[in-house]
C-alpha positions as CSV (number, residue, x, y, z in Angstrom):
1,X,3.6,-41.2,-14.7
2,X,0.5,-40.5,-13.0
3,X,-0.5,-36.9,-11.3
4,X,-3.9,-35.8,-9.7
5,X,-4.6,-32.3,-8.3
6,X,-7.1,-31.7,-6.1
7,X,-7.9,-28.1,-4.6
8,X,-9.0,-26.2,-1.6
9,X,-9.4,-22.7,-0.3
10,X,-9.2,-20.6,3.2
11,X,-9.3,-16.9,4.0
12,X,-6.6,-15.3,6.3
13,X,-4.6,-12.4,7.0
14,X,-1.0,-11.7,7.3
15,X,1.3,-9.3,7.0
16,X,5.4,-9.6,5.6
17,X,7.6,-8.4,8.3
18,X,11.2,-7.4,6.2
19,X,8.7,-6.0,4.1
20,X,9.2,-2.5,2.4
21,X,5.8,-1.8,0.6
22,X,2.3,-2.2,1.1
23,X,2.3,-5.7,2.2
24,X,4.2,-5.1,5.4
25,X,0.9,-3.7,6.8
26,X,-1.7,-6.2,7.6
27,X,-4.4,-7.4,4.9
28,X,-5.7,-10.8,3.9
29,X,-6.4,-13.1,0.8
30,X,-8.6,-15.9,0.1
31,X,-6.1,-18.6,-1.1
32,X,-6.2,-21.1,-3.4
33,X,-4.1,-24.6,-2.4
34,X,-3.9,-27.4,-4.9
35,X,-2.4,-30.5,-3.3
36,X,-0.5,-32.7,-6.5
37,X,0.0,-36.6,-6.0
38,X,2.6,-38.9,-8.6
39,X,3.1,-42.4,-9.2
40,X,3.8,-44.9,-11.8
41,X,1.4,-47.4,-10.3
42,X,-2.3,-47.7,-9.4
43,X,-4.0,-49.3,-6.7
44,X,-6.7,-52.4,-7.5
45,X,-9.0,-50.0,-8.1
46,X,-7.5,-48.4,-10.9
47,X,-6.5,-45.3,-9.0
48,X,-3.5,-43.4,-7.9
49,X,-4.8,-41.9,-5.1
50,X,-8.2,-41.9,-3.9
51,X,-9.7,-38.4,-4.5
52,X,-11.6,-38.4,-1.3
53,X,-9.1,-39.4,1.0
54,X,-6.9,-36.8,-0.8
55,X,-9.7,-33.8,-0.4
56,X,-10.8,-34.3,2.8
57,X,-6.9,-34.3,4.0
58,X,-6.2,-31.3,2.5
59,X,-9.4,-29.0,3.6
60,X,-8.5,-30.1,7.0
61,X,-5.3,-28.9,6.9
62,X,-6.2,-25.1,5.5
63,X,-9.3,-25.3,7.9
64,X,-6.5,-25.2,10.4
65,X,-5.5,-21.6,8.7
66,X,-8.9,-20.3,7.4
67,X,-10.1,-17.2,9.4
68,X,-6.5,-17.0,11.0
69,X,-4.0,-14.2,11.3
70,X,-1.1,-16.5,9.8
71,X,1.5,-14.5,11.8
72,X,-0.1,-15.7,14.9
73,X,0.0,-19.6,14.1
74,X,2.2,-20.9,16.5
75,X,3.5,-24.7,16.9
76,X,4.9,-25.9,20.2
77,X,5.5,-22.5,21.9
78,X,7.5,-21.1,18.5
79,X,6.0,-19.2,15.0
80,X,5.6,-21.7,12.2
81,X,6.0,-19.2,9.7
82,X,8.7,-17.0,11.6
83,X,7.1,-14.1,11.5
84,X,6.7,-14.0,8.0
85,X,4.0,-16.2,6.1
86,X,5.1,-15.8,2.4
87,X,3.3,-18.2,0.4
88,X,6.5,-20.0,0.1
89,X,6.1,-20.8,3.5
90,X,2.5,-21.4,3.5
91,X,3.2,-23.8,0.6
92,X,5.9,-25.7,2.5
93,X,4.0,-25.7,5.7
94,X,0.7,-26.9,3.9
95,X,2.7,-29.8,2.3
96,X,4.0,-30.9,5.8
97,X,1.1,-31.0,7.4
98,X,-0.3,-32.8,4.2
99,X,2.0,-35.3,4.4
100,X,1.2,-36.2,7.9
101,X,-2.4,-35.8,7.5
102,X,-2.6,-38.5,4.6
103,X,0.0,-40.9,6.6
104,X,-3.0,-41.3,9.0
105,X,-5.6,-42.7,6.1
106,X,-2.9,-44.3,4.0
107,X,0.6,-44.4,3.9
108,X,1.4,-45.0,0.4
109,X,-0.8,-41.6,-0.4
110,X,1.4,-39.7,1.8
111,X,4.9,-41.1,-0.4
112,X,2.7,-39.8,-3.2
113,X,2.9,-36.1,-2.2
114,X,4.5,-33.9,-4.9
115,X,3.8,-30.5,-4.6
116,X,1.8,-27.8,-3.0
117,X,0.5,-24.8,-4.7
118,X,-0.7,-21.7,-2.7
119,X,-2.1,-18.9,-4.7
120,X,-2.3,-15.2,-2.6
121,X,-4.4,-14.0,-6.3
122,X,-5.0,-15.8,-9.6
123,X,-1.9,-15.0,-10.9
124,X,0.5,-15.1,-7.9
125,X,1.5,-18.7,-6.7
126,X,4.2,-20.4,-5.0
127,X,4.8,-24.1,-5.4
128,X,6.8,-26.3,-2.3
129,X,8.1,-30.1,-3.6
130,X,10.9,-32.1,-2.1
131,X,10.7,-33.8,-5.1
């Protein structure tokens, strides 16, 4: 088995609603997202996924995030992260988007998804996988 990991960051501020301590008020982070691609198989080229493609989709998804107030990001009239952007939901949001960004350049990438780390500090993270 194969795995790459490539990584991108984005500032933004949030705040937890159903919150009893300090983060219930509003304050940011500058996250950290690693975007993790599996497969048994390379292409001709000898890779799994190429790195660029793989980059480039994930720093335009957080670009859609960076300088944000996550509690604000809406999606057809309704909250994507209902009012409370943990980075569990970050994470599964991120790895959506992902997905869909990568089916544009190549579809076999996208089936290659596996995970979606989002770090709030150095040592906090949350991963999303439907794996």
């Amino acid at each position: 088995m194969f795995e790459n990991r490539v990584e991108a960051e984005f500032a933004a501020a949030h705040f937890l609603r159903d919150y009893h301590g300090k983060c219930e008020n509003l304050h940011g982070h500058n996250y950290k997202v690693y975007a993790h691609v599996r497969g048994t198989e390379l292409d001709e080229g000898g890779m799994l996924v190429d790195f660029s493609i793989l980059k480039a989709s994930l720093r335009k998804v957080c670009g859609e995030l960076d300088h944000t107030n996550l509690n604000d990001k809406e999606e057809n009239g309704h909250s994507v992260f209902m009012q409370n952007p943990s980075a569990e939901r970050i994470a599964s949001w991120i790895f959506r988007k992902l997905r869909e960004e990568l089916g544009k350049e190549d579809e076999q990438a996208a089936g290659k998804l596996y995970a979606v780390d989002v770090f709030e500090t150095p040592g906090s993270r949350a991963r999303y996988t439907e794996q």
